[in-house]
PyMOL CGO cylinders between C-alpha atoms (Angstrom):
from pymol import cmd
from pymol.cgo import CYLINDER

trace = [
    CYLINDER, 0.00, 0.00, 0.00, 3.13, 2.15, -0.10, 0.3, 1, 1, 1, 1, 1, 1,
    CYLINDER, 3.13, 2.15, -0.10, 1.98, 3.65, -3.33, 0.3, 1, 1, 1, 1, 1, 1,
    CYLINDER, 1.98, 3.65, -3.33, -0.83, 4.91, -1.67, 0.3, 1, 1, 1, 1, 1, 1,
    CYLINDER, -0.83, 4.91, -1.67, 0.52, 8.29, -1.77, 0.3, 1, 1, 1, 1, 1, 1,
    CYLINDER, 0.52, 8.29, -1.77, 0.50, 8.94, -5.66, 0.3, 1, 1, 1, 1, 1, 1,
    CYLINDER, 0.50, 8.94, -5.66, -3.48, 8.57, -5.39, 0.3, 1, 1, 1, 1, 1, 1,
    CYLINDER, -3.48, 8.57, -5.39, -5.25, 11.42, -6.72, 0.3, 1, 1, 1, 1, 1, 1,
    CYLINDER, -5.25, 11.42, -6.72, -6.95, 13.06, -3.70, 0.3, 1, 1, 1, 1, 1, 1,
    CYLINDER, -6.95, 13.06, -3.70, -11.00, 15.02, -4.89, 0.3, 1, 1, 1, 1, 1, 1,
    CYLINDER, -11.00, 15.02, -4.89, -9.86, 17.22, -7.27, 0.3, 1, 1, 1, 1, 1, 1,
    CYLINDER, -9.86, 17.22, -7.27, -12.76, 19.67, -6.65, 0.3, 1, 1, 1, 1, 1, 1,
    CYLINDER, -12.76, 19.67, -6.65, -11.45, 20.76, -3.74, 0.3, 1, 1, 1, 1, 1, 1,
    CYLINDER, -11.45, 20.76, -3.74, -8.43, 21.97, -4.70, 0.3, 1, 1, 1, 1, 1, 1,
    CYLINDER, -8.43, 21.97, -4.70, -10.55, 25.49, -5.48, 0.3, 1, 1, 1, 1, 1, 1,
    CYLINDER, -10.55, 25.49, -5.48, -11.51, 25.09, -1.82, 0.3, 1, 1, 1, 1, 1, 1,
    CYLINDER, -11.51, 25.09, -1.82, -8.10, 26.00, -0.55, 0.3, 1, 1, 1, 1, 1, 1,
    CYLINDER, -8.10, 26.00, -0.55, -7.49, 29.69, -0.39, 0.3, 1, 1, 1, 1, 1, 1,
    CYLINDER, -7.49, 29.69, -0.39, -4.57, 30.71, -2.50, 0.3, 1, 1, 1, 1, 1, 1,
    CYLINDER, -4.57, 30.71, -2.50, -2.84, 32.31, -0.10, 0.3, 1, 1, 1, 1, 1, 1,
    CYLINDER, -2.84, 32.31, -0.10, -2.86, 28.87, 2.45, 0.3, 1, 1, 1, 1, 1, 1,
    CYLINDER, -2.86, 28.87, 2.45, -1.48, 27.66, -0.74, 0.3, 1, 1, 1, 1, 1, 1,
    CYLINDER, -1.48, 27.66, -0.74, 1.74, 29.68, -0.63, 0.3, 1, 1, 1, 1, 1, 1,
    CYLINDER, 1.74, 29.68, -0.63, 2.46, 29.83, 2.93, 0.3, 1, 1, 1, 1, 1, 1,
    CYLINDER, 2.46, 29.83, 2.93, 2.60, 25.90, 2.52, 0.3, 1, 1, 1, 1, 1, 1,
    CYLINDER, 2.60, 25.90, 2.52, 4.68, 26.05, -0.75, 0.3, 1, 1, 1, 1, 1, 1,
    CYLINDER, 4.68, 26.05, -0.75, 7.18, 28.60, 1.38, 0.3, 1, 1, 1, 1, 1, 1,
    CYLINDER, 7.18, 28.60, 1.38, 7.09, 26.08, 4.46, 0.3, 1, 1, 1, 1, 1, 1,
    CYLINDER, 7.09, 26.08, 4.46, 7.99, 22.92, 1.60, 0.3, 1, 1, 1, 1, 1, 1,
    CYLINDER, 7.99, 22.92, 1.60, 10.32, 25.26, -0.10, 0.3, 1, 1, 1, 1, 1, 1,
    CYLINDER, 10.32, 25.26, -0.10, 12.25, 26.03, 3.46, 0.3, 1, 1, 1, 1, 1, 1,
    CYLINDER, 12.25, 26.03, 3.46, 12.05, 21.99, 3.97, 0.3, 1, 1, 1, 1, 1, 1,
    CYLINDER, 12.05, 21.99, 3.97, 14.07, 21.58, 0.88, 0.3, 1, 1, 1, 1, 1, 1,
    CYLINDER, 14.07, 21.58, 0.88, 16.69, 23.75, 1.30, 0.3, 1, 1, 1, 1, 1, 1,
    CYLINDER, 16.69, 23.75, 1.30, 17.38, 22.72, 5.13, 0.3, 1, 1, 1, 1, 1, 1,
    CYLINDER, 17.38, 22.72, 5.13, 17.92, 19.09, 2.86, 0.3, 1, 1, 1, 1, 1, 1,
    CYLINDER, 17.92, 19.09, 2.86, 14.65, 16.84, 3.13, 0.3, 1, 1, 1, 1, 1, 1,
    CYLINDER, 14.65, 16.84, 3.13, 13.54, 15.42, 0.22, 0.3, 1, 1, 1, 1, 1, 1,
    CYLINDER, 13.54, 15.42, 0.22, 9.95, 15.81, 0.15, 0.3, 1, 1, 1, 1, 1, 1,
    CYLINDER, 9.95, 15.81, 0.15, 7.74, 13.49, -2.13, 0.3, 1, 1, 1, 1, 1, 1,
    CYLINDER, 7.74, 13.49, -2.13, 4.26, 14.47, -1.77, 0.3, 1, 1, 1, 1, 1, 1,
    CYLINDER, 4.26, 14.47, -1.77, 2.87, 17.01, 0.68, 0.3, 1, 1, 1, 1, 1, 1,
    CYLINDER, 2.87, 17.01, 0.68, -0.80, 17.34, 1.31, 0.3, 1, 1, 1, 1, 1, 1,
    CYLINDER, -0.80, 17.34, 1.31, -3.17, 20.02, 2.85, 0.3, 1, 1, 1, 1, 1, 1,
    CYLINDER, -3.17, 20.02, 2.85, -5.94, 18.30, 5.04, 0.3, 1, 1, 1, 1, 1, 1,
    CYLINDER, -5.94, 18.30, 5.04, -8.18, 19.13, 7.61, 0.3, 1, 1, 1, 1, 1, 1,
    CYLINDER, -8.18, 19.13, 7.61, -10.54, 22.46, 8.08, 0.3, 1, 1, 1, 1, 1, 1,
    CYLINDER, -10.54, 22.46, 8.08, -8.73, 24.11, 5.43, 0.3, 1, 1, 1, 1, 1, 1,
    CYLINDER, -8.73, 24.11, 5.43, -9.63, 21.63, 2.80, 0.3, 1, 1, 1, 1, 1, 1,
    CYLINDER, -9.63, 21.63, 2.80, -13.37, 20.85, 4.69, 0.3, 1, 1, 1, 1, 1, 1,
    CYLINDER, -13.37, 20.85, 4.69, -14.28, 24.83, 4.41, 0.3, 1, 1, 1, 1, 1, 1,
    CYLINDER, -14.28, 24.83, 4.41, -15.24, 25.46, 8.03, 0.3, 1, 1, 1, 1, 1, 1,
    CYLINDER, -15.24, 25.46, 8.03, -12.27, 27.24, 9.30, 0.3, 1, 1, 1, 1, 1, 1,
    CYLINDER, -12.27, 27.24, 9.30, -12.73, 30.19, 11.55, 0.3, 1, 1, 1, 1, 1, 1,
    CYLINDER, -12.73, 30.19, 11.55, -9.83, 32.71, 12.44, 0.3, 1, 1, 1, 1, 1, 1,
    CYLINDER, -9.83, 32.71, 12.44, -7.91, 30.42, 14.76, 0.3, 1, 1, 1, 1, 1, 1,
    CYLINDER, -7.91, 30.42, 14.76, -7.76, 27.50, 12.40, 0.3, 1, 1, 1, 1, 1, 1,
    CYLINDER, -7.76, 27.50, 12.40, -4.36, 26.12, 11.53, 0.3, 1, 1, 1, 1, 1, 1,
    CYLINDER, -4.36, 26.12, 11.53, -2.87, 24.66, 8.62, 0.3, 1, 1, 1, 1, 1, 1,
    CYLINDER, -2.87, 24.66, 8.62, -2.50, 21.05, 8.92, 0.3, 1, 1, 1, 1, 1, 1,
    CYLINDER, -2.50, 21.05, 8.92, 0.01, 20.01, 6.40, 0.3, 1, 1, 1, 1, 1, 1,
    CYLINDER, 0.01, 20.01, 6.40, 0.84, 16.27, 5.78, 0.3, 1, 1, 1, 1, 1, 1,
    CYLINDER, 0.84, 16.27, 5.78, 4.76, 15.75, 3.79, 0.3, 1, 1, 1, 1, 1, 1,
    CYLINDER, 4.76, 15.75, 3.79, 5.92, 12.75, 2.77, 0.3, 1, 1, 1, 1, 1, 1,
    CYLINDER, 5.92, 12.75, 2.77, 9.58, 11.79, 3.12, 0.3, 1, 1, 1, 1, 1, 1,
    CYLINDER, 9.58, 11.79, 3.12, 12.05, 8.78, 2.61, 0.3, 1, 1, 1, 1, 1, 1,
    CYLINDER, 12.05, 8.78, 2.61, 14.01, 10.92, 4.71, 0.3, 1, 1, 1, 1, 1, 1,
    CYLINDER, 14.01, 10.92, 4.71, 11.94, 9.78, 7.71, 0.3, 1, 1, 1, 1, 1, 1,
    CYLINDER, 11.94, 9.78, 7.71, 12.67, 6.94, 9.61, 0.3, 1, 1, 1, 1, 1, 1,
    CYLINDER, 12.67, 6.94, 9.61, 9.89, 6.71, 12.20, 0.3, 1, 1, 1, 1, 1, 1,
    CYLINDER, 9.89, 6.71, 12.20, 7.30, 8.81, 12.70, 0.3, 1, 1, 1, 1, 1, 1,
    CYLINDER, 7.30, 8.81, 12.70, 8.18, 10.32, 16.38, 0.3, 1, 1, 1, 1, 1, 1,
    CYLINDER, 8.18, 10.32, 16.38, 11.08, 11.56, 14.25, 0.3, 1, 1, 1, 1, 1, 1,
    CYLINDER, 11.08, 11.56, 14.25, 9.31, 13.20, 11.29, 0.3, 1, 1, 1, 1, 1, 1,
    CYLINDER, 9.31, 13.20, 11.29, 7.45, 14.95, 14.12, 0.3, 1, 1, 1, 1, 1, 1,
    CYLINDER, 7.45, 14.95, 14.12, 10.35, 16.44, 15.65, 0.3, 1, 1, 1, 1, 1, 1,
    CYLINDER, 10.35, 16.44, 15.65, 11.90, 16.86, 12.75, 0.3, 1, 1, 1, 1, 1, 1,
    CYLINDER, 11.90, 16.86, 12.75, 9.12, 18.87, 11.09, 0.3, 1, 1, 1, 1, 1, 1,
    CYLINDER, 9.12, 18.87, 11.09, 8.29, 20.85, 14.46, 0.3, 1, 1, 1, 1, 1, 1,
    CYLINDER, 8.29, 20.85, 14.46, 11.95, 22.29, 14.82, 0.3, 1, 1, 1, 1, 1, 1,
    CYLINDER, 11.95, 22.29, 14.82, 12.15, 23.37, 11.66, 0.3, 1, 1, 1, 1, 1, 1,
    CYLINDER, 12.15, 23.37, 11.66, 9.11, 25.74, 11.55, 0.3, 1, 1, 1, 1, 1, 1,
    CYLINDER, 9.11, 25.74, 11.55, 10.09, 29.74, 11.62, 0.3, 1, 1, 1, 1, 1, 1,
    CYLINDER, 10.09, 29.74, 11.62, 8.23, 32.22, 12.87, 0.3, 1, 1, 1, 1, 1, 1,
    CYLINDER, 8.23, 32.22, 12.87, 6.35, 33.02, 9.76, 0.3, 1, 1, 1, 1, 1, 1,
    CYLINDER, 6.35, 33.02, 9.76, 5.40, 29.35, 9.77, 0.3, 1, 1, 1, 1, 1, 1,
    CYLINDER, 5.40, 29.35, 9.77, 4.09, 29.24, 13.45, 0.3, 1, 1, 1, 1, 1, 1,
    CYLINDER, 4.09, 29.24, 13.45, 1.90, 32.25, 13.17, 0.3, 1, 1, 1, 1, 1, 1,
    CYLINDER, 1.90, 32.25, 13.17, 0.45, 31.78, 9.90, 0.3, 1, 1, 1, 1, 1, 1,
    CYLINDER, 0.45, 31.78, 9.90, -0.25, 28.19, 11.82, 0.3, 1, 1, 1, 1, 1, 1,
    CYLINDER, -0.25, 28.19, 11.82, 1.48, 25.79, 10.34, 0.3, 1, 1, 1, 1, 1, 1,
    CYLINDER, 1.48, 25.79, 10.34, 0.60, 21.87, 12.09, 0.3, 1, 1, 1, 1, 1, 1,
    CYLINDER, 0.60, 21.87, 12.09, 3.24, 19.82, 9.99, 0.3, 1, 1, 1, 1, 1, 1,
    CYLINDER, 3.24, 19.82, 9.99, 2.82, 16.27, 10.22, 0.3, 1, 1, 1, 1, 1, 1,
    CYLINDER, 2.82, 16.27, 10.22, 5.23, 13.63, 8.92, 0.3, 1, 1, 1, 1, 1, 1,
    CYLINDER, 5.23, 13.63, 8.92, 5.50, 9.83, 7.30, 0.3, 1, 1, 1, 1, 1, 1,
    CYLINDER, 5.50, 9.83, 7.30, 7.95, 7.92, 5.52, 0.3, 1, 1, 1, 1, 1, 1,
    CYLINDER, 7.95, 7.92, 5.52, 6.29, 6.56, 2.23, 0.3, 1, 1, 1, 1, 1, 1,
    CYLINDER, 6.29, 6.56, 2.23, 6.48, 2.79, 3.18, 0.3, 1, 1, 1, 1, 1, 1,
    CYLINDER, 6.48, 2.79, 3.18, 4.39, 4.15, 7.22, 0.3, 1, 1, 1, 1, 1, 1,
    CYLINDER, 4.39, 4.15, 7.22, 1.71, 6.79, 4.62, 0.3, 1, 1, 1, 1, 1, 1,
    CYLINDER, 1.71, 6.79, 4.62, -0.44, 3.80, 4.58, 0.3, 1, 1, 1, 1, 1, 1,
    CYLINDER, -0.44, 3.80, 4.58, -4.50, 4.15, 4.48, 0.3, 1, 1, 1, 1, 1, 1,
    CYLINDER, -4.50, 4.15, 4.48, -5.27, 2.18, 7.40, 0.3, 1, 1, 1, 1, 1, 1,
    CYLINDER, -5.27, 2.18, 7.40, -4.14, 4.50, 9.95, 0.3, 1, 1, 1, 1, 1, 1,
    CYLINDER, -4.14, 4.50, 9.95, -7.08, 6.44, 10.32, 0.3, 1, 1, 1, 1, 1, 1,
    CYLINDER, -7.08, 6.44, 10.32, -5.14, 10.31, 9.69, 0.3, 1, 1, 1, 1, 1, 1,
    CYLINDER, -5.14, 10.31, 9.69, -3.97, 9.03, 6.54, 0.3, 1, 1, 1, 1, 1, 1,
    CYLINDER, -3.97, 9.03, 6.54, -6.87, 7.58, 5.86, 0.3, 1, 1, 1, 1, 1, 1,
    CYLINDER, -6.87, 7.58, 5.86, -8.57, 11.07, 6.33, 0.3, 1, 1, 1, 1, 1, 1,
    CYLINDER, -8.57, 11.07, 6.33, -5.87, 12.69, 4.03, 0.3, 1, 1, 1, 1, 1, 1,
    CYLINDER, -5.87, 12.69, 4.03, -5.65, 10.37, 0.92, 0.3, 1, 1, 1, 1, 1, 1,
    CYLINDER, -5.65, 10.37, 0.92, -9.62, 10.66, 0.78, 0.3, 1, 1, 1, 1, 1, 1,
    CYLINDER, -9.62, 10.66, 0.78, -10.52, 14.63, 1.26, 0.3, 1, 1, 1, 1, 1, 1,
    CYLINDER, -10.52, 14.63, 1.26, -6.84, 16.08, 1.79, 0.3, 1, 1, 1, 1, 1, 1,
    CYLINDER, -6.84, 16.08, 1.79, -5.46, 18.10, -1.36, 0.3, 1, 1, 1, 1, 1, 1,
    CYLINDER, -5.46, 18.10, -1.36, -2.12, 16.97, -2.38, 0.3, 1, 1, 1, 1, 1, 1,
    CYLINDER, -2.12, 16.97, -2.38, 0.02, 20.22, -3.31, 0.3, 1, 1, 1, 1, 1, 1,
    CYLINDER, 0.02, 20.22, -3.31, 3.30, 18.29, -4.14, 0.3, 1, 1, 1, 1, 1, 1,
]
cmd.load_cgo(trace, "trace")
């Protein structure tokens, strides 16, 4: 089920995402890359995708990383790098190696099915 993560998530919501929750995470996977993780697939999920966000909602990002070895450490990982720009624009960054991003643990499950990928 590895593969998992190359499945096409609802394309109609991609238009539910506001474009600038778009960029922030783009910046965030951009800042990711050029600390050295090599990010597969990255995914927006959560009340940003559903449409009922309010102005504390977050940004619950999902990335997707052979650089991962266990998900505790994708956590940490993920957590220490966010700047200040990334915390208060809200940034929840979650993490999974490709061979863990597997649809029957019930967050991914959530993600593959009305998350938009962005990467």
């Amino acid at each position: 089920m590895a593969n998992s993560i190359y499945r096409n998530s609802q394309s109609a919501q991609k238009g539910q995402i506001k474009e600038f929750i778009r960029k922030q995470v783009k910046d965030y996977l951009n800042h990711l890359r050029d600390l050295g993780l090599s990010v597969q697939s990255a995914y927006i999920f959560g009340s940003q995708v559903g449409g009922k966000t309010h102005k504390w909602s977050d940004i619950d990002v999902c990335i997707i990383s052979k650089d991962f070895s266990r998900h505790n450490d994708a956590l940490t990982y993920l957590w220490r790098a966010l700047r200040k720009q990334d915390v208060k624009a809200g940034i929840e960054p979650i993490g999974f190696h490709p061979d863990d991003f597997v649809e029957d643990i019930p967050v991914v499950n959530e993600i593959l099915h009305r998350g938009v990928r962005i990467i």
